[in-house]
C-alpha positions as a printed NumPy array, in Angstrom:
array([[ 34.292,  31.445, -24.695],
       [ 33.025,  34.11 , -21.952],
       [ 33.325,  33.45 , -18.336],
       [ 29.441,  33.017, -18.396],
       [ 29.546,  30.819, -21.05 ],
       [ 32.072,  28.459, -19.423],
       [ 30.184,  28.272, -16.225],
       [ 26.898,  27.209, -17.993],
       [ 29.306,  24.549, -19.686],
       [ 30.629,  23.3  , -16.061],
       [ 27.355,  22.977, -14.922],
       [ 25.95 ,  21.298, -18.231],
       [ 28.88 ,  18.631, -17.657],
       [ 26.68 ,  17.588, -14.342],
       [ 24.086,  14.743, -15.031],
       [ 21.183,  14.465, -12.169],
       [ 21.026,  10.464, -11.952],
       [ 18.039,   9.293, -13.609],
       [ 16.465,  12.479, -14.545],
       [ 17.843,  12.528, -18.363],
       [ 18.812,  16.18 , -17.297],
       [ 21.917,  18.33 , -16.353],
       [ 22.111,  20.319, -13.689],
       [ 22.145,  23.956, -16.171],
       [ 18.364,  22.698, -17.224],
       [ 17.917,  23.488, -13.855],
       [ 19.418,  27.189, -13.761],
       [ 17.322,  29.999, -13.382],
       [ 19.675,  32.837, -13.241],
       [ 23.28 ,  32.998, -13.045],
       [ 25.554,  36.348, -12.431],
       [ 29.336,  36.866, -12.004],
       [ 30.678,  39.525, -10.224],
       [ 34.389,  39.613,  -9.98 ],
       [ 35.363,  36.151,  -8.183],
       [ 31.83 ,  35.241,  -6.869],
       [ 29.11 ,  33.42 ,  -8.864],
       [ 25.378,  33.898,  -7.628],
       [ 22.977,  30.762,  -9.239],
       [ 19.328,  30.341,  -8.918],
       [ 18.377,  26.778,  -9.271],
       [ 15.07 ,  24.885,  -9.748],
       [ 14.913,  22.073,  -6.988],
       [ 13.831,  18.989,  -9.332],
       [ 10.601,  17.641,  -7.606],
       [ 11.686,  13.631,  -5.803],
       [ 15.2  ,  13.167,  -7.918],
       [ 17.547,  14.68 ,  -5.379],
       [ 17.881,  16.998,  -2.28 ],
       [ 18.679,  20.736,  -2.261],
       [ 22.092,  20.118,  -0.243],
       [ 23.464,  17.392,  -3.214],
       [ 22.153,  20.075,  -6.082],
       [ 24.023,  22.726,  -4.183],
       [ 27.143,  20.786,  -3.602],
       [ 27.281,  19.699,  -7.33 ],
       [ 26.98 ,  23.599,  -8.521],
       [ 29.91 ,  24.325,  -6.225],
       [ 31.926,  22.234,  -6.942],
       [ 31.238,  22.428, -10.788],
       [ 31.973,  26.374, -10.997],
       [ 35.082,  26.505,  -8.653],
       [ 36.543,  24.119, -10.997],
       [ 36.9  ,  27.745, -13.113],
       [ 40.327,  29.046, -11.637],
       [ 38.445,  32.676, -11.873],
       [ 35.664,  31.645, -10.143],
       [ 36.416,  31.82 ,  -6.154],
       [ 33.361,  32.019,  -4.134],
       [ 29.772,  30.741,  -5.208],
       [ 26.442,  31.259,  -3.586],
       [ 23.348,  28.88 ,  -3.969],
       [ 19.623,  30.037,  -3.744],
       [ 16.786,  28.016,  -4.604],
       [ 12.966,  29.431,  -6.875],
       [ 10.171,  29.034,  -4.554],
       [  8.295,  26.298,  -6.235],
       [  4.759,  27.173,  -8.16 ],
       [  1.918,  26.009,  -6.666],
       [ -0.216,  23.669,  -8.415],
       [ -3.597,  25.21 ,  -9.249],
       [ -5.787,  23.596,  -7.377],
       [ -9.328,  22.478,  -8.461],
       [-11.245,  23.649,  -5.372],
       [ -9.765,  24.415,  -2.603],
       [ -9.176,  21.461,  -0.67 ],
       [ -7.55 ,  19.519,  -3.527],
       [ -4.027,  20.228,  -4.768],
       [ -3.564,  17.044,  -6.663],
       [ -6.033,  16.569,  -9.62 ],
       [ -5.86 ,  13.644, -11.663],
       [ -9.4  ,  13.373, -13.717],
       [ -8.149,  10.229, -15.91 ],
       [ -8.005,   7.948, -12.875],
       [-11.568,   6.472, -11.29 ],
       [-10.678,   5.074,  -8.071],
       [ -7.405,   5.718,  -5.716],
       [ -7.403,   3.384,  -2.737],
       [ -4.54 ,   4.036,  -0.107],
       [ -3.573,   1.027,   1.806],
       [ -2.2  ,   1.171,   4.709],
       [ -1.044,  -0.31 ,   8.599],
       [ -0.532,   0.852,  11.939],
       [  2.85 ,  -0.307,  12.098],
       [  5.316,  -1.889,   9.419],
       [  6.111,  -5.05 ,   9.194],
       [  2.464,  -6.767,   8.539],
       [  3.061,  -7.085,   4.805],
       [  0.898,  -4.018,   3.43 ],
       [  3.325,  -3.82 ,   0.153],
       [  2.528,  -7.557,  -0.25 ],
       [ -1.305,  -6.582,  -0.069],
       [ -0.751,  -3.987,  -2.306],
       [  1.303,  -5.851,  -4.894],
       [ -1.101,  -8.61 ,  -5.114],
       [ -4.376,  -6.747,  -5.008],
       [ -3.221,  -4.533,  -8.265],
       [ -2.511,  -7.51 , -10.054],
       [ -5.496,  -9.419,  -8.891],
       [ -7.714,  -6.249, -10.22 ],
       [ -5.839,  -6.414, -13.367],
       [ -6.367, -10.173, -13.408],
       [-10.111,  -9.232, -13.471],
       [ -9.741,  -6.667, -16.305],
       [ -9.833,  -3.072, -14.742],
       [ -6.927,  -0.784, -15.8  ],
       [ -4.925,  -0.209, -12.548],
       [ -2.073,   1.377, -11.517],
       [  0.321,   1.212,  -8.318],
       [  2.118,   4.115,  -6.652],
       [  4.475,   3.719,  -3.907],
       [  4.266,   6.062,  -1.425],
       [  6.311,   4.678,   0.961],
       [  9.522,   7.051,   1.085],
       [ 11.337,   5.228,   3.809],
       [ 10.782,   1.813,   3.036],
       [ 10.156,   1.658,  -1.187],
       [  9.793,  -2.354,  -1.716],
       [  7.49 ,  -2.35 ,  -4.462],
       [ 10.244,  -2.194,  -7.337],
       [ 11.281,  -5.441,  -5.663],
       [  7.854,  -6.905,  -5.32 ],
       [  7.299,  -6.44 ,  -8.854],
       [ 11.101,  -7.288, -10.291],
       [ 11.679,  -3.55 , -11.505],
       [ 15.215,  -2.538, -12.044],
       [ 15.185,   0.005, -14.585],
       [ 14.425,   3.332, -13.665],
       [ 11.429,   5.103, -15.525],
       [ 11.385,   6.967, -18.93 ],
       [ 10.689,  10.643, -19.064],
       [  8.59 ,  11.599, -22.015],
       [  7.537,  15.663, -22.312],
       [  8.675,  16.462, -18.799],
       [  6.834,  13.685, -17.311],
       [  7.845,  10.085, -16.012],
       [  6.058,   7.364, -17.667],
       [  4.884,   4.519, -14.953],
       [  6.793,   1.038, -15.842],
       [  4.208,  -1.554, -17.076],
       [  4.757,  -5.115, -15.191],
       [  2.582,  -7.436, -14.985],
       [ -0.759,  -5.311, -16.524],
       [ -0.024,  -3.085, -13.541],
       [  1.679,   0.876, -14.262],
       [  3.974,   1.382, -11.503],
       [  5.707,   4.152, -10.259],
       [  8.115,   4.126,  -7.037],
       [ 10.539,   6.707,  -5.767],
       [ 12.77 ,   3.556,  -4.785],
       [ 13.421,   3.989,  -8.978],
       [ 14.672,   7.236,  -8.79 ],
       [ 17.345,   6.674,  -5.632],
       [ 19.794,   4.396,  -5.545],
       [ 18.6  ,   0.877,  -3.847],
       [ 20.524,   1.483,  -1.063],
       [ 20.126,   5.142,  -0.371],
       [ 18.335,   6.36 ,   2.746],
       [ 16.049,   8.869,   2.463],
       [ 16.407,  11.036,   5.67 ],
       [ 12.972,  13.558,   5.03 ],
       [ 11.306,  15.734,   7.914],
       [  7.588,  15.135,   7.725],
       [  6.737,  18.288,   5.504],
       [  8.828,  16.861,   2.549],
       [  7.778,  13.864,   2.209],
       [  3.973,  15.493,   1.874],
       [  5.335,  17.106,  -0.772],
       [  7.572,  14.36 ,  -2.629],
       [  4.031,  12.227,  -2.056],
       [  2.453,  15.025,  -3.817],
       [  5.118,  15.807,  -6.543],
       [  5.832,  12.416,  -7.889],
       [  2.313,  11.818,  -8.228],
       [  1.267,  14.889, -10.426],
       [  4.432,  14.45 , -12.208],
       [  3.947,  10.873, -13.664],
       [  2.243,  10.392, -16.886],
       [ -0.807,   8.545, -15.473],
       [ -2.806,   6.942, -18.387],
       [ -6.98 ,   5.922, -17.745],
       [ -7.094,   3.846, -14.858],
       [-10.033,   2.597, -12.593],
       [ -8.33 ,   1.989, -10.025],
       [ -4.946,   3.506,  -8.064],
       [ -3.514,   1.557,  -5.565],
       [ -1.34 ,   3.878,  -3.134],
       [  1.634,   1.848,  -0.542],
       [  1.422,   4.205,   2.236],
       [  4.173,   4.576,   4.762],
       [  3.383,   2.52 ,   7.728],
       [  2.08 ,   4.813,  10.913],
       [ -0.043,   7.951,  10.832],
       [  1.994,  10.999,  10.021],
       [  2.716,  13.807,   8.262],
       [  2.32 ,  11.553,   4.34 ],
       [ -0.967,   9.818,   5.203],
       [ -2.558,  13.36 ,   6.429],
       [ -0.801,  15.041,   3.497],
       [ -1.78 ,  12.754,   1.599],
       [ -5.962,  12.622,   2.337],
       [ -5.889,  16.344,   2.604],
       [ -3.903,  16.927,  -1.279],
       [ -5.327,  14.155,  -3.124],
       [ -9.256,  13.067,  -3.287],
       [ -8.819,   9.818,  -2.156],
       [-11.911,   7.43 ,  -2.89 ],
       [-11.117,   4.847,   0.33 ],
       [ -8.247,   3.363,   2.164],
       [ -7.773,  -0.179,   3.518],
       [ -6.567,  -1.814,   6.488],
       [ -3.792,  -4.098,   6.73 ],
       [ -3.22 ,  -5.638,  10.23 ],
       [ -2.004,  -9.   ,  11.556],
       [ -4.202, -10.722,  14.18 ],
       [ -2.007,  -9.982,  17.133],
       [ -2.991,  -6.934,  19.226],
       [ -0.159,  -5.332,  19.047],
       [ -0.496,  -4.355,  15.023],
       [ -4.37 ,  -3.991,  16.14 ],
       [ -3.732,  -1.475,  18.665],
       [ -1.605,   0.729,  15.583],
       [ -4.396,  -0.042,  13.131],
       [ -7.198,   1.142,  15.432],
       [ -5.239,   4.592,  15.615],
       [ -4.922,   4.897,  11.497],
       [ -8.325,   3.382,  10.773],
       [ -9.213,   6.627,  13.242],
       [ -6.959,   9.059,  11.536],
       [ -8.318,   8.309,   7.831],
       [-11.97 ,   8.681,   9.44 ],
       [-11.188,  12.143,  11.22 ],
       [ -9.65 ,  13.189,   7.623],
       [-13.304,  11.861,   5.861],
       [-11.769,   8.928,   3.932],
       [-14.222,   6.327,   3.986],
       [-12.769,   3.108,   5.367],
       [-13.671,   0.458,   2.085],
       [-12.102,  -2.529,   4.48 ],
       [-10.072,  -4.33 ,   6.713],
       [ -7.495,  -6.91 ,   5.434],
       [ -6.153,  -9.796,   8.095],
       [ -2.184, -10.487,   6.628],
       [ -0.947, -13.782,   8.356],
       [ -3.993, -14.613,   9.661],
       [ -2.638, -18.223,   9.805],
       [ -0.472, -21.085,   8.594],
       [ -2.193, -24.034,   6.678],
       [  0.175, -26.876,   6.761],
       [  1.016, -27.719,   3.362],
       [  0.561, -31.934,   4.362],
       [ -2.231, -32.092,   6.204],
       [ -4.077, -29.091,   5.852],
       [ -4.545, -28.059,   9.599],
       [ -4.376, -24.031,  10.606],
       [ -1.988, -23.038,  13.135],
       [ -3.072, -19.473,  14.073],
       [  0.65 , -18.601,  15.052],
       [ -0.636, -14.595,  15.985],
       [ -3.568, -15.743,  17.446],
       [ -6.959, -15.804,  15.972],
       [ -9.637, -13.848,  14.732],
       [ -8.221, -10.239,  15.608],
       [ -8.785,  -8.652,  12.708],
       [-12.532,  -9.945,  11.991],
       [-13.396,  -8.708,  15.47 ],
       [-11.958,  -5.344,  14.94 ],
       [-13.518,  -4.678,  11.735],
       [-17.41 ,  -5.581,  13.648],
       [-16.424,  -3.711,  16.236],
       [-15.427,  -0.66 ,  13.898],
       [-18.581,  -1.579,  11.455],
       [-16.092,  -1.77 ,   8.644],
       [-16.215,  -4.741,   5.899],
       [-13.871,  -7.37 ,   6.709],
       [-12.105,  -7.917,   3.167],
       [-10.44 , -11.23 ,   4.186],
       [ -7.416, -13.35 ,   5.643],
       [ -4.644, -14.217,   3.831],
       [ -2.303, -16.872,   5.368],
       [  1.066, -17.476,   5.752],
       [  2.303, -18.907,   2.54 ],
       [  6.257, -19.327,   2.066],
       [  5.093, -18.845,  -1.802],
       [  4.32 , -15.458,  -0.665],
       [  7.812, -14.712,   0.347],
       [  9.625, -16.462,  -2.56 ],
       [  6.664, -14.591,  -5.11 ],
       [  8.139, -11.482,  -3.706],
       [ 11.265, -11.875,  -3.536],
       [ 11.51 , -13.263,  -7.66 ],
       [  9.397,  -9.967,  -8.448],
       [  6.525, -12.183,  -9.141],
       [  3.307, -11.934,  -7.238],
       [  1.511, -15.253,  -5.881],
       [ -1.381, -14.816,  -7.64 ],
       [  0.391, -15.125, -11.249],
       [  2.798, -17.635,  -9.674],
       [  0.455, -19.785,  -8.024],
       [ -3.064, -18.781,  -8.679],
       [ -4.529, -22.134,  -7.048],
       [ -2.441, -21.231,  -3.83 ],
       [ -5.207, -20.49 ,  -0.703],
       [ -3.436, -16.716,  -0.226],
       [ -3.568, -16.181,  -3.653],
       [ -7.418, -17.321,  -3.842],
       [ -8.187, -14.796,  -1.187],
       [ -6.501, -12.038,  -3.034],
       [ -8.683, -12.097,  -5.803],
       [-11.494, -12.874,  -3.868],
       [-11.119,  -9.13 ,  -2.159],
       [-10.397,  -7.733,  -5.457],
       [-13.816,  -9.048,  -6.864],
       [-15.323,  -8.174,  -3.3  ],
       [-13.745,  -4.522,  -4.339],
       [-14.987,  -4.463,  -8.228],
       [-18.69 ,  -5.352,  -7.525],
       [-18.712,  -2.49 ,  -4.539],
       [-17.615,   0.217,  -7.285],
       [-20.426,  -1.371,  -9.6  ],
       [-22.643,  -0.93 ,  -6.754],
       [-21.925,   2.253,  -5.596],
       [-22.085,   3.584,  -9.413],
       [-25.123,   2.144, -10.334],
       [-26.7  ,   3.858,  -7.676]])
């Protein structure tokens, strides 16, 4: 066996975690002069960083006693043809894609988004969920996904759960592995994992933005033609005062606003049936008349909710009857007749 052919064979003995691939698939050119090894490398779009592939090649070829010194470059990256100019991201088979999204996190937007794909799917459309939040991917858990997804002709094929296709990158990482990303990558991992998953027909994408209104939720309305984005706030003004900014962003950026949702608006005693509004009252109603933006509905605090999403099933398959789950698929039929509407214009 050549010295070549032993290096391709140290780097074929590297597996990239869930990619079904080793890491000489990803070799563009490799040379060997003398003691030093010179490798070109593919950087696999959302699977792993640059400075884990290069540490893996090293590490592979100076196991070859001949092999002393090794230097790493990486192929600039083809850009996606672009339909027009403003919009990298084309994907024709899907109707609708609906980002939803929140000032701040911690107001339960992956909860929305959970429960208002299943509700739609509840009602019949084909829908599928993408979670775009990098930093803080719960939607795996929301939904009870624990496999990671197949790859079928060089694309990954979305997980079907619960008449929903889901894709997360929280199933390609480990579920404990931060995901420390300056702002321009994760545009691009946004952007990457969405053209390469094997979307089938859908009417309707829901997107789980990142919370806050950075570098993925401009990267994301400027790559991707995004039919509407909705609001997720709690009624205290401290999540209003975040939602007012990204309500303001999505506008500057010419994504119509399709609503406002109020999470937590309230907890109805199980007993008696009395509302305590806990964050105050009526914040989120006000702020979507003052911004002349539909006002999609309140969902209340429901421990359900919690224990739904923490079992990986949704409340409105595990307690349809509940009062949150009733007002989820009340704003998914609000949702469905506006798309009738609009189309039968």
């Amino acid at each position: 066996m050549t010295l070549s052919e032993r290096a391709r064979e140290a780097l074929r003995q590297i597996e990239i975690p869930r990619a079904q691939r080793s890491l000489n698939d990803l070799v563009e050119d490799l040379s060997l002069d003398g003691e030093t090894a010179r490798v070109r490398l593919k950087l696999l779009p959302a699977y792993v960083s640059k400075s884990q592939l290069k540490s893996w090649a090293e590490q592979a070829l100076k196991t070859i006693p001949e092999i002393k010194t090794v230097h790493i470059e990486f192929a600039p990256r083809p850009q996606p043809r672009a339909p027009h100019p403003t919009q990298k991201v084309h994907l024709p088979q899907i109707a609708h894609i609906i980002a939803i999204f929140s000032g701040k996190g911690g107001v339960g937007k992956s909860t929305v988004s959970v429960n208002l794909a299943v509700a739609l799917a509840q009602q019949g459309a084909r829908v599928g969920l993408f979670d775009a939040d990098v930093h803080g991917p719960n939607i795996p858990t929301l939904l009870g996904l624990r496999e990671p997804p197949t790859v079928k002709a060089g694309k990954l094929v979305p997980i079907f759960k619960h008449r929903v296709h889901a894709i997360s990158i929280g199933l390609l990482v480990g579920g404990g592995d931060p995901l420390i990303w300056r702002g321009p990558m994760i545009s691009k991992a946004i952007n990457e994992l969405l053209e390469s998953t094997a979307w089938p027909e859908l009417d309707y994408l829901i997107v789980d933005m990142p919370p806050g209104t950075g570098d993925a939720q401009l990267g994301l309305a400027q790559d991707v033609q995004l039919t509407g984005a909705i609001a997720v706030t709690t009624p205290q003004e401290v999540a209003l005062s975040d939602v007012r900014r990204g309500i303001g962003a999505f506008q500057k950026l010419n994504v119509p606003i399709l609503g406002l949702i109020e999470n937590m608006a309230y907890y109805l005693c199980p007993k008696c049936g009395h509302k305590e509004y806990i964050f105050g009252q009526g914040g989120g109603q006000a702020e979507a008349q003052r911004r002349n933006i539909p006002f999609l509905g309140q969902i209340p605090l429901d421990p359900k909710l919690r224990e739904g999403g923490d079992a990986g099933v949704p409340i409105v398959l595990a307690d349809p009857s509940s009062p949150a789950a009733q007002e989820f698929i009340k704003i998914a039929d609000a949702l469905i007749t506006y798309f009738r509407t609009q189309k039968s214009r």
